[in-house]
N, C-alpha and C positions, 0 to 999 in steps of 0.2 A: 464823481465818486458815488456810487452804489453802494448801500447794504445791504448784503445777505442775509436774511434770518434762518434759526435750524430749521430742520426736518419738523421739530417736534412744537413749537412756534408756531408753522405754518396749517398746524392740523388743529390746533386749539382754536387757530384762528378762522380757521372754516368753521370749525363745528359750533361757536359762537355766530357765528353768521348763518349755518344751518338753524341752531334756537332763536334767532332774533327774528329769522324770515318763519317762522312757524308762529311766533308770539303775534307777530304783525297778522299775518292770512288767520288767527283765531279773533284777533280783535277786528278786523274788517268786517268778520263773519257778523259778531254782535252787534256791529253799527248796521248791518242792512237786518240783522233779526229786528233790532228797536225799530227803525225808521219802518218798518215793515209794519210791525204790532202799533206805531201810531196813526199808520195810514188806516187801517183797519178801526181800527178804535174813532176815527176819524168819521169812517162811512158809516159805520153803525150811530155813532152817539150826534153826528153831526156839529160836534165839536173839534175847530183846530187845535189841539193838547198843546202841538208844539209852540203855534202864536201866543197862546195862551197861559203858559207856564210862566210860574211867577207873578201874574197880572192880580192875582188874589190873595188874601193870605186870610187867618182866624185874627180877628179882633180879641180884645180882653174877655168880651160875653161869652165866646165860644164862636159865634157867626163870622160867616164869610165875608168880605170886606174888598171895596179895589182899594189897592194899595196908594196911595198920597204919593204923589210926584213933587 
């Protein structure tokens, strides 16, 4: 046994999946913009950002600190 759905059903439901594949190919876009801006960030500062995120944080004085495991 098959459903049918309307005419009108079936166009909502593309056009939903038109915006959701538009949403997806703009956030892809920003994941290779970042990964792009820390590879550069990378060659210039000679710092891995990405390994490195998180590994520090401010103490109570203000100063930088490796974080206690």
């Amino acid at each position: 046994m098959s459903k049918k759905i309307s005419e009108d059903a079936q166009s909502q439901l593309e056009h939903r999946v038109k915006e959701l594949e538009k949403a997806l190919r703009k956030a892809t876009t920003k994941v290779r913009v970042y990964e792009t801006l820390l590879e550069v960030a990378k060659e210039k500062t000679g710092i891995d950002i990405k390994n490195n995120f998180g590994s520090r944080r401010f103490n109570e004085s203000g100063n930088v600190g490796r974080v206690k495991k």
